[in-house]
C-alpha positions as CSV (number, residue, x, y, z in Angstrom):
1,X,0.0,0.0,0.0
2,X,0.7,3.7,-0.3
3,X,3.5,4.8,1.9
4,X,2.9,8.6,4.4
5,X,6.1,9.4,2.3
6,X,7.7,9.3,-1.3
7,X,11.0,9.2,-1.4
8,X,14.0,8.7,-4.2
9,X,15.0,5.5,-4.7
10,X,17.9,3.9,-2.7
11,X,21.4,3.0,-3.9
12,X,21.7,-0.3,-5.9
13,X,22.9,-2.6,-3.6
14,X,20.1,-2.4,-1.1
15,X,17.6,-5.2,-0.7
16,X,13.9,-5.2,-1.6
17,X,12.5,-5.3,1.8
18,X,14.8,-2.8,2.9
19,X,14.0,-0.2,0.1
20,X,10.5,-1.3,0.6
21,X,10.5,0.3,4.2
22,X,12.8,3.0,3.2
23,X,10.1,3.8,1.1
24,X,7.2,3.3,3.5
25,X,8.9,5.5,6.2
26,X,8.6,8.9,7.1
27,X,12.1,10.4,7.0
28,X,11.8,13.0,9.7
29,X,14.8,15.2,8.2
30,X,12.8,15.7,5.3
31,X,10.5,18.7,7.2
32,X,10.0,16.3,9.4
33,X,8.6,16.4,13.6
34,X,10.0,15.5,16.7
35,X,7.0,14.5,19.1
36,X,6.7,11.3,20.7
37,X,4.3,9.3,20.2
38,X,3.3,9.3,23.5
39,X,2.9,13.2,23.5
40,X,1.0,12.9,20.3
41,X,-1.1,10.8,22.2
42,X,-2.0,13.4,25.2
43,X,-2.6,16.3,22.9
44,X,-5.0,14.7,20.7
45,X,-6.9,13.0,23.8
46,X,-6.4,16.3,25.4
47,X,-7.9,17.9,23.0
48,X,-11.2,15.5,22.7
49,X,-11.9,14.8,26.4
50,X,-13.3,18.2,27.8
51,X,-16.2,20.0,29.3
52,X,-18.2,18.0,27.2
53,X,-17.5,15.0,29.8
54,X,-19.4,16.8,32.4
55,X,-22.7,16.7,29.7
56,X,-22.7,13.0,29.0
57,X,-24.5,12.0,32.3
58,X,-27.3,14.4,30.9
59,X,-27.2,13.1,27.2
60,X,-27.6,9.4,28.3
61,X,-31.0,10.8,30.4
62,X,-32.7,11.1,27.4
63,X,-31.3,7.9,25.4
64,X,-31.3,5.7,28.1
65,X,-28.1,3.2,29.1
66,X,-28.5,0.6,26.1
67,X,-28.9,3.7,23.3
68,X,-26.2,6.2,25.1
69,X,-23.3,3.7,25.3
70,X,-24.3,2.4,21.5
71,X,-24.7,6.4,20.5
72,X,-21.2,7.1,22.5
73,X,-19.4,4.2,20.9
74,X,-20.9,5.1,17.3
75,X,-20.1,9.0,17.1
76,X,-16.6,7.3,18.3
77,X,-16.1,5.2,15.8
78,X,-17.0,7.7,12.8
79,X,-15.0,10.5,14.7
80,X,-11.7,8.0,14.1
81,X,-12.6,7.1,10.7
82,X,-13.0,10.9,10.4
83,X,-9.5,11.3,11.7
84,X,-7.5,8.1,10.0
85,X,-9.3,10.1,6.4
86,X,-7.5,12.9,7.6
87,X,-4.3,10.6,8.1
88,X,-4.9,9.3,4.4
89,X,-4.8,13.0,3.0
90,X,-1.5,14.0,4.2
91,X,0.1,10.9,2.0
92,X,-0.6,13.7,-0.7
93,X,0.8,16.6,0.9
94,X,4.9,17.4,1.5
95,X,5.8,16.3,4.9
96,X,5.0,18.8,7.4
97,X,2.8,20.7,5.6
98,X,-1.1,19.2,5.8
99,X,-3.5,21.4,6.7
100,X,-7.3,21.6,6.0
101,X,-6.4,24.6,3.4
102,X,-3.6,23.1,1.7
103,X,-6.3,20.1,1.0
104,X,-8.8,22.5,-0.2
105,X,-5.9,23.9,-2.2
106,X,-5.6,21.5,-4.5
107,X,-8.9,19.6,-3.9
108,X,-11.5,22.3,-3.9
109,X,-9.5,25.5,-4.5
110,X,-12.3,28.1,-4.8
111,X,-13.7,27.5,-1.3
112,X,-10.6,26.8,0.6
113,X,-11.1,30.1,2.4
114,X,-14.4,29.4,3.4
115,X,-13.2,25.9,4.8
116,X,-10.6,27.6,6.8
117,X,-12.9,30.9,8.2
118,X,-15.5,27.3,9.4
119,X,-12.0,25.9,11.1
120,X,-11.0,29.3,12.6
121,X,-14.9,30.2,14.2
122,X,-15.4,27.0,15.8
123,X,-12.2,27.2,17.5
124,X,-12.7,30.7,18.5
125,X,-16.2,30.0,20.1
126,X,-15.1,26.8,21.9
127,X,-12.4,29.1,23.1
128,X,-14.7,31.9,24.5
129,X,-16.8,29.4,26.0
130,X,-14.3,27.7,28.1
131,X,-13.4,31.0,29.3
132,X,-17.1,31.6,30.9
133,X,-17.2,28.2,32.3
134,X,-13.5,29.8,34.1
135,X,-16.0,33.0,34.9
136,X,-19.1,30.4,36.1
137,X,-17.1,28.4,38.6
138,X,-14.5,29.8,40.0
139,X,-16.7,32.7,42.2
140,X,-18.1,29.3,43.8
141,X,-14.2,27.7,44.5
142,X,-13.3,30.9,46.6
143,X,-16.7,31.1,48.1
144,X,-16.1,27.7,49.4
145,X,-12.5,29.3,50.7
146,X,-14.5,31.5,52.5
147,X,-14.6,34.8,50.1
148,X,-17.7,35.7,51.6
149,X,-16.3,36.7,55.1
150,X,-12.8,38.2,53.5
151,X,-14.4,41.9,52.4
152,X,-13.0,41.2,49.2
153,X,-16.4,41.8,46.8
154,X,-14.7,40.9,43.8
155,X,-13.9,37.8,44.4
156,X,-17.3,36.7,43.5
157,X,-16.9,38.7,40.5
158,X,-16.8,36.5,37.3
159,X,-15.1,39.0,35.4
160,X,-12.4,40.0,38.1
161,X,-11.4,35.9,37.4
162,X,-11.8,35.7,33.8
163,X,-8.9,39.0,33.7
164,X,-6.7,36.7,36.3
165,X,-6.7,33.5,34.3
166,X,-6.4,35.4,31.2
167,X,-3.1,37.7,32.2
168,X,-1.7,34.5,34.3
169,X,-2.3,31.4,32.5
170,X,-4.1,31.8,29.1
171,X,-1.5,34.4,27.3
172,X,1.5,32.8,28.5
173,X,0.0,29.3,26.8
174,X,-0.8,30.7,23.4
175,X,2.1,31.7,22.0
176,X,4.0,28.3,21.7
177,X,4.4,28.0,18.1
178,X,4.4,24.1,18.9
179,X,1.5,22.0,20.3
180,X,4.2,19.6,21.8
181,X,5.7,22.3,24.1
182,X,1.7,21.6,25.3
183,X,2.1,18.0,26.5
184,X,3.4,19.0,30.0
185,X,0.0,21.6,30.7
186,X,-2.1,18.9,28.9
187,X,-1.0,16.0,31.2
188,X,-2.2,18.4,34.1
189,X,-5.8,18.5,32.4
190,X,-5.9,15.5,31.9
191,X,-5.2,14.7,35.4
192,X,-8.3,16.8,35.9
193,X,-10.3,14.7,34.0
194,X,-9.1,11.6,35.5
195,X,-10.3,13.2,39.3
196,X,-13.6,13.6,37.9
197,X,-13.9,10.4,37.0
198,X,-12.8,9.2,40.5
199,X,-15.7,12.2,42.2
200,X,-18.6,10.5,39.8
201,X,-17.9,7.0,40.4
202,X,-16.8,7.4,44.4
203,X,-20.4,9.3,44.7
204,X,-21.9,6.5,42.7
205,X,-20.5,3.8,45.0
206,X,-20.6,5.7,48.3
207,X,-24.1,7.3,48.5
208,X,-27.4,5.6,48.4
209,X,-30.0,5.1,45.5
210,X,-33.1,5.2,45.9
211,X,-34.8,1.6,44.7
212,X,-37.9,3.7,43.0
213,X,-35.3,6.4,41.5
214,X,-36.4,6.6,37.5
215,X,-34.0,4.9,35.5
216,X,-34.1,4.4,31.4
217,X,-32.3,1.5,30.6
218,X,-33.6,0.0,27.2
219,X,-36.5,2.9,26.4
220,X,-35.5,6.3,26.0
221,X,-37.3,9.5,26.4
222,X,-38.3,10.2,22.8
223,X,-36.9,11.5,19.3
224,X,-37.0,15.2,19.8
225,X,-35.4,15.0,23.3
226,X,-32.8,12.2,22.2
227,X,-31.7,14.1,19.2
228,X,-31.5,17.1,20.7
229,X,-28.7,15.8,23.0
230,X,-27.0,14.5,20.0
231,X,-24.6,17.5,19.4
232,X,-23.2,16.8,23.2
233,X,-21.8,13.8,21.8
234,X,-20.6,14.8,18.6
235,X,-18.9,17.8,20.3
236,X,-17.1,15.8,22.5
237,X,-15.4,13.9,19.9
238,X,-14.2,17.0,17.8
239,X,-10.2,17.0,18.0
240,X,-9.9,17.1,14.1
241,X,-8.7,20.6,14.1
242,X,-5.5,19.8,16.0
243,X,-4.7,16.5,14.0
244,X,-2.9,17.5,10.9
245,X,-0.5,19.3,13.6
246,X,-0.5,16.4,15.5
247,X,0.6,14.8,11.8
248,X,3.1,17.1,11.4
249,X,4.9,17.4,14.3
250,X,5.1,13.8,15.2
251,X,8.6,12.0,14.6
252,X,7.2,8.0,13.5
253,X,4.6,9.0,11.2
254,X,4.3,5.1,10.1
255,X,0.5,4.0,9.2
256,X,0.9,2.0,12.4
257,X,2.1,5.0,14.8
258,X,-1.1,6.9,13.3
259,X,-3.4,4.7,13.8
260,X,-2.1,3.6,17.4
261,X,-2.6,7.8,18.3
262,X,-5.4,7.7,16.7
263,X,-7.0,4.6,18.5
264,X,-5.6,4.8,21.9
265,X,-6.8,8.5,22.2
266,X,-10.5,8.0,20.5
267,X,-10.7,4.9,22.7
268,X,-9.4,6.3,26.0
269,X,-12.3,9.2,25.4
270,X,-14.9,6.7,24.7
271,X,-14.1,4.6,27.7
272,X,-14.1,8.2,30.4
273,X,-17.3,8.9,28.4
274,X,-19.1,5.8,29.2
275,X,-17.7,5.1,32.4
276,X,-19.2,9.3,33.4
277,X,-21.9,8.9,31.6
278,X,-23.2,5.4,33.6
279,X,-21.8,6.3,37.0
280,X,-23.5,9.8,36.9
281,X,-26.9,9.0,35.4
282,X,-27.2,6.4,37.5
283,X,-26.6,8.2,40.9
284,X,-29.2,11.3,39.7
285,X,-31.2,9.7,37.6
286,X,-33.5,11.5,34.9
287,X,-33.0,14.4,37.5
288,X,-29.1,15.0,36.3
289,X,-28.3,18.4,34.8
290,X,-25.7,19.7,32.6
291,X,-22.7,20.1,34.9
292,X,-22.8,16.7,36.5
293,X,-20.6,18.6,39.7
294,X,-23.4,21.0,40.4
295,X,-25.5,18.5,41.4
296,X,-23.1,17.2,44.6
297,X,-23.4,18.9,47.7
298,X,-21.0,21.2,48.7
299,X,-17.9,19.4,50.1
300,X,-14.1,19.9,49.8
301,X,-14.1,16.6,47.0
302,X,-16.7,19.3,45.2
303,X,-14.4,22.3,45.5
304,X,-11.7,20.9,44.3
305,X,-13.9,18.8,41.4
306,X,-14.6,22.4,39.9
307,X,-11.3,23.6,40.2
308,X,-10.6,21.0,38.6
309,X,-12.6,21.9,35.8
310,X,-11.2,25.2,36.1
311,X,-7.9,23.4,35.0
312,X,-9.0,21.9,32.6
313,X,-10.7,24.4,30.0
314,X,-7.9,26.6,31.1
315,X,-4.8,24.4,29.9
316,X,-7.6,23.2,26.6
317,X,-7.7,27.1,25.1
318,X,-4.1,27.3,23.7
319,X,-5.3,23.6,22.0
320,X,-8.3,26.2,20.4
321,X,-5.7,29.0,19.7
322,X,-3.4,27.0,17.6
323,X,-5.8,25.8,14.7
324,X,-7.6,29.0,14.8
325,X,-4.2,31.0,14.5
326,X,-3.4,28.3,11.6
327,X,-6.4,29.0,9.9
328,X,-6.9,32.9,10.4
329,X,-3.5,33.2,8.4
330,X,-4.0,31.0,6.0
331,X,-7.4,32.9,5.2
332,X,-5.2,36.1,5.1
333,X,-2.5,34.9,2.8
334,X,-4.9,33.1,0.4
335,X,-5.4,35.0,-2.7
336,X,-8.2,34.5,-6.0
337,X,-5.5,33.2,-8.8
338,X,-3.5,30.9,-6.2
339,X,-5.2,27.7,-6.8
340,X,-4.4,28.4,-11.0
341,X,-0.8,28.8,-10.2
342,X,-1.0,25.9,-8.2
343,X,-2.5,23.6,-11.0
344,X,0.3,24.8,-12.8
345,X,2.7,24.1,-10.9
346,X,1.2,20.4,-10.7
347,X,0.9,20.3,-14.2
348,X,4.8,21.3,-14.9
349,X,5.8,18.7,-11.9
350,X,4.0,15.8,-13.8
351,X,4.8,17.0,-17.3
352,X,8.2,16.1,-16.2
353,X,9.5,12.8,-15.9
354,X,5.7,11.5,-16.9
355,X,4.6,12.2,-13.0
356,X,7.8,10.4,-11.4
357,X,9.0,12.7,-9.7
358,X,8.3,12.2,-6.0
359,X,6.3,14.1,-3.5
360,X,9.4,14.8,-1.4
361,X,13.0,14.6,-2.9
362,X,16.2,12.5,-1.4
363,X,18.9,14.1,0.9
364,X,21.2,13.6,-1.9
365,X,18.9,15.7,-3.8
366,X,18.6,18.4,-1.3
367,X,21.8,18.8,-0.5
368,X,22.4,19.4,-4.5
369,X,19.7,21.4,-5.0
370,X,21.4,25.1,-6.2
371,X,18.2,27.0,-5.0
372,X,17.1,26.8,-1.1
373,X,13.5,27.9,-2.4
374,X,10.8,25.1,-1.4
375,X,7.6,24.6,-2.4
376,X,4.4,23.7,-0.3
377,X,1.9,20.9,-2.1
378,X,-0.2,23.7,-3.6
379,X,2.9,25.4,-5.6
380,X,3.4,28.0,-3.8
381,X,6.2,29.2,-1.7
382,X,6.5,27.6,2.2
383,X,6.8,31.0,3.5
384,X,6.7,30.7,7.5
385,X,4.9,32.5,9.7
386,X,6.6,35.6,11.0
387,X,7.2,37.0,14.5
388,X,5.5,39.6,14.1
389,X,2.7,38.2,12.3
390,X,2.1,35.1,14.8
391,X,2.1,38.0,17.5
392,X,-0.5,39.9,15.7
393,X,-2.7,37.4,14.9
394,X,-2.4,35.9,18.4
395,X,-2.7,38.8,20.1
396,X,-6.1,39.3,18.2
397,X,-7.7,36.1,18.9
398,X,-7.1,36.6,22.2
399,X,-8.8,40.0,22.6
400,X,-11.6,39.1,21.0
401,X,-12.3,35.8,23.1
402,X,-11.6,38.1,26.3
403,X,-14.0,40.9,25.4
404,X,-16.9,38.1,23.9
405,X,-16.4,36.1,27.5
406,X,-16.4,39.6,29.4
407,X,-19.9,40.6,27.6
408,X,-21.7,37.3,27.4
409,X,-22.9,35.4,30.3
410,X,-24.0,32.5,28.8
411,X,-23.0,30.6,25.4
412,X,-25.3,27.7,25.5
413,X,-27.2,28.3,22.3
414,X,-24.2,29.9,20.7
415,X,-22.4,26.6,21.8
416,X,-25.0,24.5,20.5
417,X,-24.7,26.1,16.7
418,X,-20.9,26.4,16.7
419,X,-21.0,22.4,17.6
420,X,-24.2,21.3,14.8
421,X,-22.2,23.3,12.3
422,X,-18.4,23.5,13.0
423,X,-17.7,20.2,14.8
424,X,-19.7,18.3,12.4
425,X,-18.1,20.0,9.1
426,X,-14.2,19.2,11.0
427,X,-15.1,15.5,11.7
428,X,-17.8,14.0,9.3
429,X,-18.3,16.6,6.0
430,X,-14.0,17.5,5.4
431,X,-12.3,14.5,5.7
432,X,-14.7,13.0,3.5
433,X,-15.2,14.9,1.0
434,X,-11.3,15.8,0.6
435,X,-10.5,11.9,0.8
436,X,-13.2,11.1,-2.1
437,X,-11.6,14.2,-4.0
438,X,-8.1,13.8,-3.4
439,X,-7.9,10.0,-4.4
440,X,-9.7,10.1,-7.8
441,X,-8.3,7.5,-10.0
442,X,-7.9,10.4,-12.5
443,X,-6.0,12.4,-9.7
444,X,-2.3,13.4,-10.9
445,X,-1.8,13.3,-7.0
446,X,-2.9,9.9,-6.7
447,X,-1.2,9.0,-9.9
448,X,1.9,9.4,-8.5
449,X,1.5,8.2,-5.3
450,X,0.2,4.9,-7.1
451,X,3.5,4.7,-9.2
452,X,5.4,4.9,-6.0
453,X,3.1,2.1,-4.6
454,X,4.0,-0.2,-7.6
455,X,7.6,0.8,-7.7
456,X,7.6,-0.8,-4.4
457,X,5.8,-4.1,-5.3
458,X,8.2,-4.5,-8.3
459,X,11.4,-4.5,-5.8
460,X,9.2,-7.4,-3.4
461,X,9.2,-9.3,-6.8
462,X,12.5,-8.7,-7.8
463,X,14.1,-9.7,-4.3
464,X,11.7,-12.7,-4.5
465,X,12.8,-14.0,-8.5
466,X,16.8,-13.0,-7.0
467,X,15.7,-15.7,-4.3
468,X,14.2,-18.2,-7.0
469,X,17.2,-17.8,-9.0
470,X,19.6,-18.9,-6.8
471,X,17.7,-21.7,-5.8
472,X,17.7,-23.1,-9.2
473,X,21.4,-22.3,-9.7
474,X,22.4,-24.5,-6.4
475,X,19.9,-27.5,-8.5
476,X,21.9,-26.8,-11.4
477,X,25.4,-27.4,-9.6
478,X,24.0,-29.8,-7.7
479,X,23.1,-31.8,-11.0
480,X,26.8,-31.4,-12.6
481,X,28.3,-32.6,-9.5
482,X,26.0,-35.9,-9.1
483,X,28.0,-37.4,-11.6
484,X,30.8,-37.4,-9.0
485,X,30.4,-40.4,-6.2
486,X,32.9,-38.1,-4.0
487,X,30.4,-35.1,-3.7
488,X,27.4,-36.9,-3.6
489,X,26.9,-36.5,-0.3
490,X,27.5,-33.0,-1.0
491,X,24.9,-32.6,-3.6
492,X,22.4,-34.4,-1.3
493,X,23.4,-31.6,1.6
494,X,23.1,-28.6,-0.9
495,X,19.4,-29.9,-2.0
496,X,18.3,-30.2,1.6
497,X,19.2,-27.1,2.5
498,X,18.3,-25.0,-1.0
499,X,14.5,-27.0,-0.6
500,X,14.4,-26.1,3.0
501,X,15.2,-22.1,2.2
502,X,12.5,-22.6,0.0
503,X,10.0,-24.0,1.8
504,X,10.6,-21.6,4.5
505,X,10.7,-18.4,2.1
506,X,7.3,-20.0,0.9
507,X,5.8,-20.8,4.3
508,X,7.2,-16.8,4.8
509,X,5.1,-15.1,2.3
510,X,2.2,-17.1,3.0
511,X,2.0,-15.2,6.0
512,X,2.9,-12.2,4.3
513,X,-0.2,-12.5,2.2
514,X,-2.6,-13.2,4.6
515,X,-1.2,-10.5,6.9
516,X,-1.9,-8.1,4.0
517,X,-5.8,-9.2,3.5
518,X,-6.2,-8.3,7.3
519,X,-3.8,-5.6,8.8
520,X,-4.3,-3.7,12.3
521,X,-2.6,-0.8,10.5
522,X,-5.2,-0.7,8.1
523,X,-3.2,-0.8,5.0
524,X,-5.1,-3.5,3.5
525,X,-8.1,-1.7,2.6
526,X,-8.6,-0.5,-1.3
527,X,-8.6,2.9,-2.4
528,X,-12.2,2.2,-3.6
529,X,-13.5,1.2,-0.7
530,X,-12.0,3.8,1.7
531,X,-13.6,6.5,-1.3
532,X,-16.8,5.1,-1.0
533,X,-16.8,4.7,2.6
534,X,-15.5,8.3,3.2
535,X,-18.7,9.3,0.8
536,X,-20.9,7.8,3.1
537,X,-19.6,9.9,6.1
538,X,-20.0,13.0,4.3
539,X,-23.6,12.3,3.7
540,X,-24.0,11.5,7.5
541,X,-22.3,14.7,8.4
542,X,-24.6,16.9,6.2
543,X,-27.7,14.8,7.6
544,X,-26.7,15.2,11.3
545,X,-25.6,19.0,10.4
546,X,-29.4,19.6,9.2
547,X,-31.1,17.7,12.2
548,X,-29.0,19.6,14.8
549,X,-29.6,22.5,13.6
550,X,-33.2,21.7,13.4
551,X,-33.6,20.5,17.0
552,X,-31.5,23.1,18.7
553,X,-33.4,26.0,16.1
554,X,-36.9,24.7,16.9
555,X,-37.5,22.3,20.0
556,X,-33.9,23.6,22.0
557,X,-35.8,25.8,25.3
């Protein structure tokens, strides 16, 4: 199968199965990254498992037990085959440059603004809405603290704590031009999480439930109500914003490492999700609100669950800021007559050689090359971002999602429209639709990533007819030296051992053949499938777009 990278073609003297994976690997010199996997890991589950978490105890209300874990496991599932689509893409891009805009670039030019300006609002409103949640709950932490008795007025101020967290914690977190400098401040959210996950299931265990207490487990409350709640769910998958840096910056970018970030994160989010959603419906019943820790009584464990909270959404902003700075500049550089000069450019790079020239060249290449100029995947010049431009645009975003969280008091319904429209376009409508684009049989892109694919294949064959050869030249020896009744025993030896290498080469890529049909990696499965698949999830993102827009614009109260 296609390789994440293209590159030239080794010396002579290296084996197939060693070119193969030279081939197949990322090369992180080559504008590579230098994350771990394991920090890969804790940014993207950082970045799904949220506030939304809190919400889930209330969403399963209306579905019911049997219905919410299906639901949570479903919206799962489609959120990573969202994600591994986005994975897919980036085989077509040069390494360290995907980006929903450089897709559109080359995929569907003329609205490649309009993709990024969707990118850039749904981050900015999940941004300002963690900020209110800081301005909601911390009045009630230093309350507990005993604000009340201090003299001190503003303390119970939402705004006086929205300005501290902002000057203290939230500019200082933004400007990081790299979401792995993140991983330390994300493993402190996401020990946030995991302490309220221990609050929801000690209060499930420790306090007593009523045996009458109204409890849905197979039935559920009814269509309007149940699909109402849907967006919760979908929201609290969305972390598609943040993968293509996620794909960027991390330093194994083999199918395998991808799909391992990929599954370990979207499964670790499914498993707090159901685990919350259980404990916590179950201990409240259909009586459980929105904010699962508003409903326990005020203790120290409850103090320290919201500040907790506070944590969280705090140290999740600058994982909003980065995609919406990405995507604010690239709306600002984009210009009308780019995506012409990018076609060609395409059209010169495939005129060329007949389209084999590869998506990324060689070191030997590189360090030969007389001009230093590079080029992005849509032809145009990989101009970075400046200093004074990333402060700029920074220092903008976060004005604006100050002021908005100073002036507004609550964003449910905002939230509600940002998550039917922005979180469902990033996970379900994109990916698809670029994937189904992007890997057209009639695709110069895919074209050449095909030719790389079969280059590949040829050197397996040709390291396997090398082998087949020199089996028959041992028979062949063997056959001119059985006249002798000295080497006989010789012959005999060189036979055994030629038949055994062959049986065992055989016995070899029998296994190699079945572990292609099935592969955890996911490499086995056709281009044609994956395009009709990825279809499909479009058309489920436009459908759930249109009901959750409809429930929350006609039944939400």
């Amino acid at each position: 199968m296609t390789g994440y990278d293209t590159v030239a073609s080794a010396s002579g003297t290296t084996a197939g199965g060693n070119m193969a994976h030279q081939r197949r690997g990322r090369n992180p010199k080559l504008g590579g990254g230098h994350a771990s996997m394991m920090s890969s890991n804790i940014n993207l589950l950082n970045t799904i498992v949220g506030a939304g978490t809190l919400a889930m105890p209330a969403a399963m209300s209306h579905f019911g037990v049997m219905l919410g874990v299906l639901l949570i496991l479903w919206c799962g599932l489609t959120s990573a085959f969202g994600l591994y689509l986005q994975a897919r893409c980036a085989r077509y891009l040069d390494r360290g440059t995907s980006s929903f805009f450089a897709l559109s670039q080359i995929t569907y030019p003329n609205a490649a603004v309009v993709f990024d300006a969707a990118i850039a609002i749904k981050c900015f409103g999940v941004g300002v809405s963690y900020m209110i949640i800081i301005g909601d709950l911390m009045p009630g932490v230093a309350e507990s603290f005993g604000s009340a008795d201090s003299g001190l007025p503003f303390l119970a101020d939402r705004r006086f704590w929205i300005t501290a967290f902002f000057l203290l914690f939230i500019i200082p977190l933004s400007f990081p031009k790299r979401l792995d400098s993140l991983k330390y401040t994300s493993m402190v959210a996401l020990l946030a999480i995991g302490y309220l996950i221990i609050l929801v299931v000690y209060h499930f265990s420790a306090d007593e439930i009523p045996n009458d207490r109204d409890i849905r487990i197979i039935t559920w409350e009814g269509p309007v109500a149940a699909l109402s709640s849907l967006p919760v769910i979908i929201f609290a998958y969305t972390c598609h914003q943040n993968m293509f840096s996620i794909l960027n910056e991390i330093k194994d970018n083999s199918p395998a490492s991808i799909v391992g970030v990929i599954g370990s994160s979207i499964g670790s989010a499914a498993s707090v999700y159901i685990l919350v959603a259980i404990t916590g419906y179950l201990t409240f019943g259909n009586d459980v609100k929105g904010n699962i820790v508003g409903m326990y009584p005020p203790s120290v464990a409850s103090t320290i669950a919201k500040a907790a909270i506070v944590a969280l959404v705090t140290f999740s902003i600058p994982l909003q800021i980065h995609p919406c700075r990405a995507s604010i500049d690239a709306v600002l550089r984009w210009r009308p007559g780019s995506s012409q000069r990018a076609s060609s450019v395409s059209s010169t790079a495939s005129g060329n050689g007949g389209g084999s020239q590869p998506l990324l060249p060689s070191s030997s290449v590189v360090a030969s090359a007389p001009s230093p100029t590079l080029l992005d995947s849509h032809g145009a010049p990989a101009a970075a971002m400046s200093e004074l431009r990333f402060a700029l645009i920074t220092s903008t975003i976060l004005v604006l999602s100050y002021v908005t969280a100073l002036h507004v008091s609550t964003l449910d319904r905002v939230l509600a429209y940002v998550g039917s429209t922005g979180s469902t376009a990033i996970s379900f409508i994109l990916p698809g639709l670029f994937y189904y684009k992007i890997s057209d049989p009639d695709s110069i892109y895919h074209q050449r990533l095909s030719k790389e694919d079969d280059d590949v294949d040829f050197d397996d064959a040709c390291g396997r007819d090398d082998g087949g050869e020199d089996e028959e030249e041992v028979g062949g020896v063997g056959d001119q030296m059985a006249g002798s009744g000295l080497l006989a025993a010789s012959v005999a030896s060189l036979r055994s051992t030629a038949s055994g290498a062959g049986s065992a080469r055989s016995s070899r890529w029998r296994g190699l053949r079945w572990r292609r049909k099935w592969r955890w990696d996911l490499e086995h499965l056709e281009t044609g499938l994956l395009r009709k698949l990825s279809l499909c999830l479009s058309v489920y993102g436009v459908c759930v777009m249109v009901v959750c827009l409809g429930m929350n614009a006609f039944f939400a109260h």
